[in-house]
N, CA, C and O atoms as CSV, one atom per row, in Angstrom:
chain,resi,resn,atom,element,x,y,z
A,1,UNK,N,N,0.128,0.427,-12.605
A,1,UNK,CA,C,0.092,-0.732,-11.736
A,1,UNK,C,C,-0.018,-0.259,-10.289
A,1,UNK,O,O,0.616,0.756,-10.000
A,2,UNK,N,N,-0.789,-0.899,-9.277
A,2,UNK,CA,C,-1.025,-0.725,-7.882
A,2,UNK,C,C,-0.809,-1.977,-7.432
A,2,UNK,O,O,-1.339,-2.977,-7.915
A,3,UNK,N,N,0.216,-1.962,-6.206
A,3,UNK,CA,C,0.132,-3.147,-5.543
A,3,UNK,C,C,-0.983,-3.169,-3.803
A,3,UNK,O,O,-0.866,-2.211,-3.039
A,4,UNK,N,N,-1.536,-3.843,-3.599
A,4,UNK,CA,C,-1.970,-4.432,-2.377
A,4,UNK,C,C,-1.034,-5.254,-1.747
A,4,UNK,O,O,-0.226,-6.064,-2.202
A,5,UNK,N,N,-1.289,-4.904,-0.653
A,5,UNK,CA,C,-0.159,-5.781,0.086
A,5,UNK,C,C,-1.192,-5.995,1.789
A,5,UNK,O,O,-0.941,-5.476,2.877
A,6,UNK,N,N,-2.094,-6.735,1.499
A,6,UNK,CA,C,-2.582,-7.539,2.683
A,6,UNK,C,C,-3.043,-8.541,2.419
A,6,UNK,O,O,-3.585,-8.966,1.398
A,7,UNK,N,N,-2.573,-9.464,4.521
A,7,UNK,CA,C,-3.001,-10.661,4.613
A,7,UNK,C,C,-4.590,-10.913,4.646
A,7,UNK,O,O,-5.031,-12.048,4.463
A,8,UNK,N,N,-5.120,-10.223,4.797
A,8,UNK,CA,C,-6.650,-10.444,4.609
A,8,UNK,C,C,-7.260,-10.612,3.248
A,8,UNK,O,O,-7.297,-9.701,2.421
A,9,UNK,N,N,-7.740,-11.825,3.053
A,9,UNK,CA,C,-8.099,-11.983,1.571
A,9,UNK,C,C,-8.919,-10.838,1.121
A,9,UNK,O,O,-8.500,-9.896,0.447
A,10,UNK,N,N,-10.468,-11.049,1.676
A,10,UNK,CA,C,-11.337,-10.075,1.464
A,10,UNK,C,C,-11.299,-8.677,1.454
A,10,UNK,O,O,-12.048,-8.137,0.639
A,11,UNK,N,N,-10.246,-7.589,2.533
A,11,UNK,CA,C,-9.890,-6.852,2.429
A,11,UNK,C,C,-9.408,-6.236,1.011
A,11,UNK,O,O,-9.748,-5.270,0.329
A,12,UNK,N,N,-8.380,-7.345,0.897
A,12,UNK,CA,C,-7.462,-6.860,-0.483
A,12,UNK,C,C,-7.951,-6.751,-1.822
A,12,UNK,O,O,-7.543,-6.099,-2.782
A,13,UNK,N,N,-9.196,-7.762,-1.633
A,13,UNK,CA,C,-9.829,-7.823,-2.963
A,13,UNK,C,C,-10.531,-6.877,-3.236
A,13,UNK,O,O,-10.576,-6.482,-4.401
A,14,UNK,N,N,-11.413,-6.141,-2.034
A,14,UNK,CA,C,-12.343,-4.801,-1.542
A,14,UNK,C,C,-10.914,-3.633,-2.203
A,14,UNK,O,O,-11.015,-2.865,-3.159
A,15,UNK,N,N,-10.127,-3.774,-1.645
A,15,UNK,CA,C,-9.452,-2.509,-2.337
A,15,UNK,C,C,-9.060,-2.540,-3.811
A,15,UNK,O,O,-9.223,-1.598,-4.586
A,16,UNK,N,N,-8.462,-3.862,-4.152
A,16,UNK,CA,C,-8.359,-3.846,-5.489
A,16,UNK,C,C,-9.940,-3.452,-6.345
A,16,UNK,O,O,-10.146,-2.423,-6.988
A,17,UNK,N,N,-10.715,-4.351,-6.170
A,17,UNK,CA,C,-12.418,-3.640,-6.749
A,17,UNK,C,C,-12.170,-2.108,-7.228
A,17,UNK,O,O,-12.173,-1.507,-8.302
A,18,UNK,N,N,-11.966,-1.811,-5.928
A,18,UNK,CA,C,-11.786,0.171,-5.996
A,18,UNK,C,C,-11.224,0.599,-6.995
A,18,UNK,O,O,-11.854,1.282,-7.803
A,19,UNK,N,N,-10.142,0.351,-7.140
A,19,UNK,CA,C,-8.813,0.735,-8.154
A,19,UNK,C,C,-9.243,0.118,-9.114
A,19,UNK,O,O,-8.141,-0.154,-9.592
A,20,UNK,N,N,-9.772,-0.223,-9.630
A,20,UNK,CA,C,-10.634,-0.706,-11.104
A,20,UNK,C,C,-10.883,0.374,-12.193
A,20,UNK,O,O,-11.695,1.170,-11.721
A,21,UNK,N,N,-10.536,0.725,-13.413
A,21,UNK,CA,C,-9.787,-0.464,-13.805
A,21,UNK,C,C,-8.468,-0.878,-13.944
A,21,UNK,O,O,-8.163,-1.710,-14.799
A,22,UNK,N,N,-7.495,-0.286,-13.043
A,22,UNK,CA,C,-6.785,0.072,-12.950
A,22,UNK,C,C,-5.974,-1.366,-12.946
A,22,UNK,O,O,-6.848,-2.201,-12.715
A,23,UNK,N,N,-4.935,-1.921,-13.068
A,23,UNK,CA,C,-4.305,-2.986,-12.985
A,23,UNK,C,C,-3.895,-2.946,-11.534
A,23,UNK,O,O,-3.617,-1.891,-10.964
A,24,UNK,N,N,-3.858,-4.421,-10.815
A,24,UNK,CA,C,-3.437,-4.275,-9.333
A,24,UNK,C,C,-2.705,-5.399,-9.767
A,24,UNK,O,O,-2.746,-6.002,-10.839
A,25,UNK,N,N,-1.897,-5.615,-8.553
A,25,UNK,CA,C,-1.065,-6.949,-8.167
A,25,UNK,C,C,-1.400,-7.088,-6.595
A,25,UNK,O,O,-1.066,-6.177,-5.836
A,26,UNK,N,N,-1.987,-8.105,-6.167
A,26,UNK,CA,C,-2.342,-8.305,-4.650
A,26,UNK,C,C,-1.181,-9.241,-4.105
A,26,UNK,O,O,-0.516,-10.053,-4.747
A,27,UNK,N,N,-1.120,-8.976,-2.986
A,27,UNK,CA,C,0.228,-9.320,-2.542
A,27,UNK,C,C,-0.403,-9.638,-1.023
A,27,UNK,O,O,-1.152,-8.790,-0.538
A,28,UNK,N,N,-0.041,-11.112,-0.117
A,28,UNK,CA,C,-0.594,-11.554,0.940
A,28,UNK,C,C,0.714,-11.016,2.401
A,28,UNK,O,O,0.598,-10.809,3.610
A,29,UNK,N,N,1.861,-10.974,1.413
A,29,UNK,CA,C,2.859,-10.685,2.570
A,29,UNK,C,C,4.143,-9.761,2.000
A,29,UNK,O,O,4.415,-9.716,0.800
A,30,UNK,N,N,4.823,-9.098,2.935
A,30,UNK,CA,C,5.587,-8.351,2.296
A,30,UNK,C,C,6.869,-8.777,0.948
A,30,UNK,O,O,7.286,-8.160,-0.032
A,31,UNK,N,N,7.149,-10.058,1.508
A,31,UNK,CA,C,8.448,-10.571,0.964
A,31,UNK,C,C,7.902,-10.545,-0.488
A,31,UNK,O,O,8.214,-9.606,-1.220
A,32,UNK,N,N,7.212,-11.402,-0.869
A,32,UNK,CA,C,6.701,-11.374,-2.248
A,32,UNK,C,C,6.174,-10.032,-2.821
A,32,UNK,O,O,6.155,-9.984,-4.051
A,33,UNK,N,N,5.768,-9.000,-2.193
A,33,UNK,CA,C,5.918,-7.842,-3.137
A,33,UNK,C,C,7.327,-7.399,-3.244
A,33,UNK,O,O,7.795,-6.977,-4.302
A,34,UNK,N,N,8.108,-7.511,-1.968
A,34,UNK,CA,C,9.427,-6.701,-2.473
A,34,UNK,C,C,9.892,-7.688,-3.555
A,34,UNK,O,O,10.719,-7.228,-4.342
A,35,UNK,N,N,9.620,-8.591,-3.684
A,35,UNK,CA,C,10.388,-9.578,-4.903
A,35,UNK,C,C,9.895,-9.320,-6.429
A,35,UNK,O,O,10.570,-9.432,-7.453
A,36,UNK,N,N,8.498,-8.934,-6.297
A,36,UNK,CA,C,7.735,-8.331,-7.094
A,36,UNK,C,C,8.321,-6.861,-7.930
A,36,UNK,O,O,8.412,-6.494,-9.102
A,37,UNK,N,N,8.575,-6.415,-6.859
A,37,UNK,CA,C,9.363,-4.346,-7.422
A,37,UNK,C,C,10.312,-5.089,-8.311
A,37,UNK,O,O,10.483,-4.456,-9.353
A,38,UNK,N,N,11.036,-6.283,-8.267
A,38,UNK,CA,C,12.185,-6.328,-9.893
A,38,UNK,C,C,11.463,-6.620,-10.911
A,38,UNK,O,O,12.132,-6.934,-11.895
A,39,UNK,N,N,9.727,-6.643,-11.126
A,39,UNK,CA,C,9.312,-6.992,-12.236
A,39,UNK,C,C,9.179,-5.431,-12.576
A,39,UNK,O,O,9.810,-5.028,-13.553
A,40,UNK,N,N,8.721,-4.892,-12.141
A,40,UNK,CA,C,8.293,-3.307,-12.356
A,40,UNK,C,C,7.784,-2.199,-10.987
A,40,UNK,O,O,7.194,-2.580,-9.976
A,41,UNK,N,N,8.127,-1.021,-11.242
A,41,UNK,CA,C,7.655,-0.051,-10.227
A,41,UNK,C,C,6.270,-0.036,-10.490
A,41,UNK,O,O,5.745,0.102,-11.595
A,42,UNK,N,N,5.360,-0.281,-8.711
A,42,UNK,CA,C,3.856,0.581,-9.081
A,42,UNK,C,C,3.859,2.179,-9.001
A,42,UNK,O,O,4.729,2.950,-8.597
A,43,UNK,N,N,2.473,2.426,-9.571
A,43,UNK,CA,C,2.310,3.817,-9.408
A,43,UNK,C,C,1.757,4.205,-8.103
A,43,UNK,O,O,1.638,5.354,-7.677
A,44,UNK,N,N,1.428,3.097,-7.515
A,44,UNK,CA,C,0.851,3.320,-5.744
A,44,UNK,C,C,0.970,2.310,-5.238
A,44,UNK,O,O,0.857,1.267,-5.881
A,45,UNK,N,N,1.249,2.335,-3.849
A,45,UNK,CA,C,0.817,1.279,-2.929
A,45,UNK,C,C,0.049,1.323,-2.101
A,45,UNK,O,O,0.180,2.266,-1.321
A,46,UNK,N,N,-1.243,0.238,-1.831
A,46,UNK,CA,C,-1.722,-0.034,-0.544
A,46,UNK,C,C,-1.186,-1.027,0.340
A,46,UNK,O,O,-0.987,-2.138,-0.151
A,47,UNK,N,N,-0.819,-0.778,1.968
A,47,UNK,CA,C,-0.115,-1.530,2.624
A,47,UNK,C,C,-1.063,-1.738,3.613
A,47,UNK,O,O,-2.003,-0.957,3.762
A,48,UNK,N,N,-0.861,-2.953,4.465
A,48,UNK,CA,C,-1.888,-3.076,5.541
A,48,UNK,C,C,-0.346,-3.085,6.516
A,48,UNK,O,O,0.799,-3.317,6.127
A,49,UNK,N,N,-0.804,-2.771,7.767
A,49,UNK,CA,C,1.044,-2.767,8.368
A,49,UNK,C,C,1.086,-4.290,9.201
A,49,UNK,O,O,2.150,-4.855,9.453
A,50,UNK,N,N,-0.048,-4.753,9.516
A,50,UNK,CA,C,0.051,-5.676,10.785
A,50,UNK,C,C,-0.033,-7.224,9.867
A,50,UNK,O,O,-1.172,-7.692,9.870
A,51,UNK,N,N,1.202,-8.209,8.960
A,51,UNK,CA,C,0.975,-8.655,7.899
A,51,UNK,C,C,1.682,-10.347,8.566
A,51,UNK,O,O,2.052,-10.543,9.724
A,52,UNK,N,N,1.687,-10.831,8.020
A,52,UNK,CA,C,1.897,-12.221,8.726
A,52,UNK,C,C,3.545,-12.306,7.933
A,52,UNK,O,O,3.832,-12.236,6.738
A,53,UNK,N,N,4.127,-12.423,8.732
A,53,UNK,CA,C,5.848,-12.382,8.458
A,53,UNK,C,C,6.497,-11.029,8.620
A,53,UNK,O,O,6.333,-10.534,9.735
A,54,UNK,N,N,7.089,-10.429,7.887
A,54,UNK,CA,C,7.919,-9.444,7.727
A,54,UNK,C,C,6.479,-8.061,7.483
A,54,UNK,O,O,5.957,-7.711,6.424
A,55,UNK,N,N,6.277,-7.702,8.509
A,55,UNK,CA,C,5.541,-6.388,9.290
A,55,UNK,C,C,5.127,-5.280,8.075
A,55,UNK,O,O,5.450,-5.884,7.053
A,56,UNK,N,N,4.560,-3.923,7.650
A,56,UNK,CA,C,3.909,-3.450,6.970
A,56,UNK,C,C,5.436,-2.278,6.985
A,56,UNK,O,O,5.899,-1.717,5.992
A,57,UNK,N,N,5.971,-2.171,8.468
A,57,UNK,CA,C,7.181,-1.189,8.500
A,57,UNK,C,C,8.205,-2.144,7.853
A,57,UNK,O,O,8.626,-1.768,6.759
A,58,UNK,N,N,8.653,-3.240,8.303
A,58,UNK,CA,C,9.740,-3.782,7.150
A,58,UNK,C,C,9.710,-3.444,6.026
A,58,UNK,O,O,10.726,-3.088,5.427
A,59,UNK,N,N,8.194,-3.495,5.343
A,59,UNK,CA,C,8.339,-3.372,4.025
A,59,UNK,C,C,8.382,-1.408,3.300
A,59,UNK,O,O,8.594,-1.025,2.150
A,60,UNK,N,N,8.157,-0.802,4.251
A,60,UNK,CA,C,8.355,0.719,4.002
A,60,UNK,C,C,10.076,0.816,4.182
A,60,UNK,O,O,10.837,1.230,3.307
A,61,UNK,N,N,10.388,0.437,5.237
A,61,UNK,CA,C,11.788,0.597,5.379
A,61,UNK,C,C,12.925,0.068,4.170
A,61,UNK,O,O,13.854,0.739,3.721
A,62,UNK,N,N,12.578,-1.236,3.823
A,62,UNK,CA,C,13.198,-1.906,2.564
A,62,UNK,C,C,12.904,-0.860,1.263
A,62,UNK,O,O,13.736,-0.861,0.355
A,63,UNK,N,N,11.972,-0.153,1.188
A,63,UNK,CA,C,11.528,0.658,-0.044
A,63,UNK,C,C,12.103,2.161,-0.004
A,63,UNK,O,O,12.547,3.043,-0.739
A,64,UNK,N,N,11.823,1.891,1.247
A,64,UNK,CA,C,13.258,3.824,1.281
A,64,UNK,C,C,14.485,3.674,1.532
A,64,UNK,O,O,15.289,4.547,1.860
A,65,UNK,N,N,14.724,2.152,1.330
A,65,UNK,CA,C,16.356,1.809,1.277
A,65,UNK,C,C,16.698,2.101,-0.354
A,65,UNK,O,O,17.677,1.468,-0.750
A,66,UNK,N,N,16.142,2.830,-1.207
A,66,UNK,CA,C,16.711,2.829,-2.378
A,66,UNK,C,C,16.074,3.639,-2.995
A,66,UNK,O,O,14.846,3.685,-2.929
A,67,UNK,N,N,16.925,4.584,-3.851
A,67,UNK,CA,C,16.266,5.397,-4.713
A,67,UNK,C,C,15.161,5.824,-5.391
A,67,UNK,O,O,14.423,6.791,-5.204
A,68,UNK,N,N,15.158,4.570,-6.569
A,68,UNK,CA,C,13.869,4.480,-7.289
A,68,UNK,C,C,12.538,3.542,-6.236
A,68,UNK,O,O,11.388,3.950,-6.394
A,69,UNK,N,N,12.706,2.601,-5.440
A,69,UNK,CA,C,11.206,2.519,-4.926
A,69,UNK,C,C,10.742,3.356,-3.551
A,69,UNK,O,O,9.626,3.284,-3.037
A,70,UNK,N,N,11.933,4.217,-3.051
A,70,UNK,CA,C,11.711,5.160,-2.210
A,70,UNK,C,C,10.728,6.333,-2.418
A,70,UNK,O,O,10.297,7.024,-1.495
A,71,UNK,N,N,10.347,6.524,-4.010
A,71,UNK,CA,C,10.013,7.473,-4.615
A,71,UNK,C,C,8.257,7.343,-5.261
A,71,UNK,O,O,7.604,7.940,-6.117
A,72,UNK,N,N,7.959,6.017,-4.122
A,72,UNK,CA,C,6.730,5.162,-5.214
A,72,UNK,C,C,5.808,5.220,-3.610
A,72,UNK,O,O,6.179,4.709,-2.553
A,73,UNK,N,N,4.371,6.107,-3.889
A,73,UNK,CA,C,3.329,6.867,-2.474
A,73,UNK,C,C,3.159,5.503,-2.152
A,73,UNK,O,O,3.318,4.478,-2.815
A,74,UNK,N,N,2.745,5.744,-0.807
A,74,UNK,CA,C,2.056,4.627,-0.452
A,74,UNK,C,C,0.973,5.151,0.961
A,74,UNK,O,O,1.136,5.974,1.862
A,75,UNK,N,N,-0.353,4.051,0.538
A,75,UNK,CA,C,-1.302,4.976,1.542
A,75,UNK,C,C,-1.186,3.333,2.575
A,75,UNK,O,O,-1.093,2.135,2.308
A,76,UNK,N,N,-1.259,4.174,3.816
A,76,UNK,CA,C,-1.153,2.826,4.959
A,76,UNK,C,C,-3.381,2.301,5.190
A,76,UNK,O,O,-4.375,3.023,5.261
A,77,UNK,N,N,-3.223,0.939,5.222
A,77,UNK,CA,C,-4.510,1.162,4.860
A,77,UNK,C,C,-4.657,0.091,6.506
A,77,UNK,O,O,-4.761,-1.083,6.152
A,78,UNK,N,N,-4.679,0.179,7.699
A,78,UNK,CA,C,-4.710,-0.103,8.956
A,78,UNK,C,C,-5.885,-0.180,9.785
A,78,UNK,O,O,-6.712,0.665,9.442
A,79,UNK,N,N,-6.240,-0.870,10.721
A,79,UNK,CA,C,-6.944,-0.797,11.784
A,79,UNK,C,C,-6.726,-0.023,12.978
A,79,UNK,O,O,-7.555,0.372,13.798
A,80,UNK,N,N,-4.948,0.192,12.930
A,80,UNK,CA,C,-4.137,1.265,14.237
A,80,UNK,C,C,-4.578,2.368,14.014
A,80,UNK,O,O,-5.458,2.635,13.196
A,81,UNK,N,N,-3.778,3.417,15.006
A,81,UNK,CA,C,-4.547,4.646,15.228
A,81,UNK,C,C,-2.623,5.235,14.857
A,81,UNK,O,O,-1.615,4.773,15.392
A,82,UNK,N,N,-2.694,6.285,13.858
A,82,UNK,CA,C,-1.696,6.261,13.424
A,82,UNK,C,C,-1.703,7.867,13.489
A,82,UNK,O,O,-0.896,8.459,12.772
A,83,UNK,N,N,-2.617,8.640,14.353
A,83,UNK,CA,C,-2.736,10.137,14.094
A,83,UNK,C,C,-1.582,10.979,14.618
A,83,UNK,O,O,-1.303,12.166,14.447
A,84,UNK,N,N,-0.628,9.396,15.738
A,84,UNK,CA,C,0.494,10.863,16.305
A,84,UNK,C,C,1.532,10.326,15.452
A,84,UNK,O,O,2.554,10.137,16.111
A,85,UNK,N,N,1.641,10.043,14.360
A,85,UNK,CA,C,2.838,9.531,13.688
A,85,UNK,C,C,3.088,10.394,12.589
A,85,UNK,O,O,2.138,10.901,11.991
A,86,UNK,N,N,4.493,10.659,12.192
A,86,UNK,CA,C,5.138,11.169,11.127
A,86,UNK,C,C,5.553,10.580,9.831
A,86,UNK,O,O,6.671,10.834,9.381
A,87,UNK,N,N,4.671,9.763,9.167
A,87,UNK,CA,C,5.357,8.503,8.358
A,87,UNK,C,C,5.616,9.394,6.867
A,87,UNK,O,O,5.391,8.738,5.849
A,88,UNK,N,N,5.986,10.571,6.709
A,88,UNK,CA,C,6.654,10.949,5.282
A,88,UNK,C,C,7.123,11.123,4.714
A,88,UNK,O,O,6.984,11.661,3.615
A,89,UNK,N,N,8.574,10.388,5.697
A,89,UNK,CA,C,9.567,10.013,5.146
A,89,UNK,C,C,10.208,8.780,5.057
A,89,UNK,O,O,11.338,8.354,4.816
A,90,UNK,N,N,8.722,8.204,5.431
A,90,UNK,CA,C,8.445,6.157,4.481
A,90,UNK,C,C,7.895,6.478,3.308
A,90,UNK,O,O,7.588,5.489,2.643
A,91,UNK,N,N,7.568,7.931,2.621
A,91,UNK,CA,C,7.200,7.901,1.349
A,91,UNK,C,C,5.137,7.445,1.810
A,91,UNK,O,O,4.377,6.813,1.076
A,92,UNK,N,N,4.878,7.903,2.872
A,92,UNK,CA,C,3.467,7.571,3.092
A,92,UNK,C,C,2.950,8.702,2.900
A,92,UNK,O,O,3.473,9.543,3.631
A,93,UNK,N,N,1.591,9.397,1.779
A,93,UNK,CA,C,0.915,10.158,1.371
A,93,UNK,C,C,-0.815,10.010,2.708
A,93,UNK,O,O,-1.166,10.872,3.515
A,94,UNK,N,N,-1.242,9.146,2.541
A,94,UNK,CA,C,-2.161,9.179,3.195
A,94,UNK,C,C,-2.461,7.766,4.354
A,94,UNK,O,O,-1.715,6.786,4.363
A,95,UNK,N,N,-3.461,7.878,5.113
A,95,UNK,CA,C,-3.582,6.858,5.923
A,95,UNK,C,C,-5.234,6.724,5.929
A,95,UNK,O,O,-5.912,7.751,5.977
A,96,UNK,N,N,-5.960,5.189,5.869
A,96,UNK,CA,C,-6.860,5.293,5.770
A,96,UNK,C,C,-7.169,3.924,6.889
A,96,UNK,O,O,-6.463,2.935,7.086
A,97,UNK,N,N,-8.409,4.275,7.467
A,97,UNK,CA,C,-8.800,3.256,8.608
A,97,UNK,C,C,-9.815,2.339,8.003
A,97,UNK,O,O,-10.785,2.459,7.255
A,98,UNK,N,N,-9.288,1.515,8.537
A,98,UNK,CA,C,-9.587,-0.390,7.887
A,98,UNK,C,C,-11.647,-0.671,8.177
A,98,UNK,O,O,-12.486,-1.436,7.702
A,99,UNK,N,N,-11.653,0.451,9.202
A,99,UNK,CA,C,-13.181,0.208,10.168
A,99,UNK,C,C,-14.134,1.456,9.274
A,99,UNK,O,O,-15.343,1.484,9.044
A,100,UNK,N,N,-13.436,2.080,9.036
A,100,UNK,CA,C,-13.939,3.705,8.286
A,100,UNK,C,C,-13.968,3.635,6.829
A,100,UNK,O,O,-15.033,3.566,6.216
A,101,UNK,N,N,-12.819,3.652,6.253
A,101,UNK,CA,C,-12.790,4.051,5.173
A,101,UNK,C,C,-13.745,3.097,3.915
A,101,UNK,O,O,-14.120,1.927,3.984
A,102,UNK,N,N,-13.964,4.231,2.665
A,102,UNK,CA,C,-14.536,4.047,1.788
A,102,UNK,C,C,-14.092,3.515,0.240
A,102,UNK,O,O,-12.903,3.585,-0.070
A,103,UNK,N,N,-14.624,3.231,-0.273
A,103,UNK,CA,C,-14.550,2.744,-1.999
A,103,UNK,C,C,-14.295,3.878,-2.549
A,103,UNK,O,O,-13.479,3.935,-3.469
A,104,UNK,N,N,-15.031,5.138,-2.026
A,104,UNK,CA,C,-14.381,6.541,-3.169
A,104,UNK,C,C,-13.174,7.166,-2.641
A,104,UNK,O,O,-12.610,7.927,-3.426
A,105,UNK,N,N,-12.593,7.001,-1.363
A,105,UNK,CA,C,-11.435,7.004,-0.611
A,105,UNK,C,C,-10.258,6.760,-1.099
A,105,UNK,O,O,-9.280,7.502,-1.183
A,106,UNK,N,N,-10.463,5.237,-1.545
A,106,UNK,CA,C,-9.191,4.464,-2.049
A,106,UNK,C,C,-9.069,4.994,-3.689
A,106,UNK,O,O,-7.932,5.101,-4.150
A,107,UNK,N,N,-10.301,5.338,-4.597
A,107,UNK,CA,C,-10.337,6.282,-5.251
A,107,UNK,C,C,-9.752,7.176,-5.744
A,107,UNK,O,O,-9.408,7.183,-6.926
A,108,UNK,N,N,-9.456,8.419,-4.634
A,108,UNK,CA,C,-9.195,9.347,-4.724
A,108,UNK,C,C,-7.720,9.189,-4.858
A,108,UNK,O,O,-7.041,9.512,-5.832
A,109,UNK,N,N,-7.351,8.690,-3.835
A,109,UNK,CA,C,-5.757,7.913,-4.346
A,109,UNK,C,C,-5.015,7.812,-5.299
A,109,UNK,O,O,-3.917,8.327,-5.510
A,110,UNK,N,N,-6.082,6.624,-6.333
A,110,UNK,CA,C,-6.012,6.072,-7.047
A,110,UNK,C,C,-5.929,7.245,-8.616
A,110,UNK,O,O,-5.207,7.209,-9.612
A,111,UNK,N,N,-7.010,8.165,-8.196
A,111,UNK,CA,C,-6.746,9.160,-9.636
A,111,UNK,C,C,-5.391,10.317,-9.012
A,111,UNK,O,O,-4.583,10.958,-9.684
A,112,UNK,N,N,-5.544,10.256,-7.579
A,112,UNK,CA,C,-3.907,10.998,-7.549
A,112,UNK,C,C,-2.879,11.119,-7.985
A,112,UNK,O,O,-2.280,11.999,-8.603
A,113,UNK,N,N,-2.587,9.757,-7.480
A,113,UNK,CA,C,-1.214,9.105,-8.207
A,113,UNK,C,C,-0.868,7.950,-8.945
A,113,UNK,O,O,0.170,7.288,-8.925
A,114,UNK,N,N,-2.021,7.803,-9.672
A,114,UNK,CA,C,-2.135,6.968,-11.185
A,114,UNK,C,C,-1.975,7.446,-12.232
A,114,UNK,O,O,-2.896,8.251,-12.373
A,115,UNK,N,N,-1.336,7.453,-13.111
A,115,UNK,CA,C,-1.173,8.646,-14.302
A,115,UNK,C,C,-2.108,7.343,-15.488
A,115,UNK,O,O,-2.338,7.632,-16.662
């Protein structure tokens, strides 16, 4: 399972496509995915950070508040410029730009840390 977690419709659907065939759960705002983690852990997350309510960091911070979803990658998938930041100990593996990045990108991810 992969969750998406952006407010942009089209975006989210573009990344889920990618991760095919992989099972996704798309998610428009943070609250409802964290409500989501009591159905089951994903094997990845895509996060967009800039999200309408509770922010892309709320929802990293709530996830390294605890053991088991502290332990679950997540690639930040943004329009910001995130090159002077240290995020790996939000459990963030990669960062990919919203203007740049590719379909075999989200990919690569995807056979990373998808078992």
């Amino acid at each position: 399972m992969i969750f998406v977690i952006d407010d942009d419709k089209i975006m989210a659907e573009c990344i889920a496509r990618a991760c095919e065939p992989r099972e996704v759960a798309v998610f428009a705002n943070a609250i409802d995915a964290v409500n989501a983690l009591n159905d089951g852990l994903p094997d990845l997350i895509f996060l967009d950070i800039l999200l309408d309510g509770p922010d892309g960091f709320t929802f990293l911070n709530e996830i390294v508040s605890y053991a088991d979803t502290a332990q679950i990658p997540v690639v930040i998938v943004s329009s910001l410029d995130f090159a002077e930041r240290d995020l790996t100990n939000y459990g963030v593996v990669g960062i990919l730009d919203k203007n740049k990045m590719t379909p075999q990108e989200i990919k690569d991810y995807v056979e990373r840390y998808c078992q």
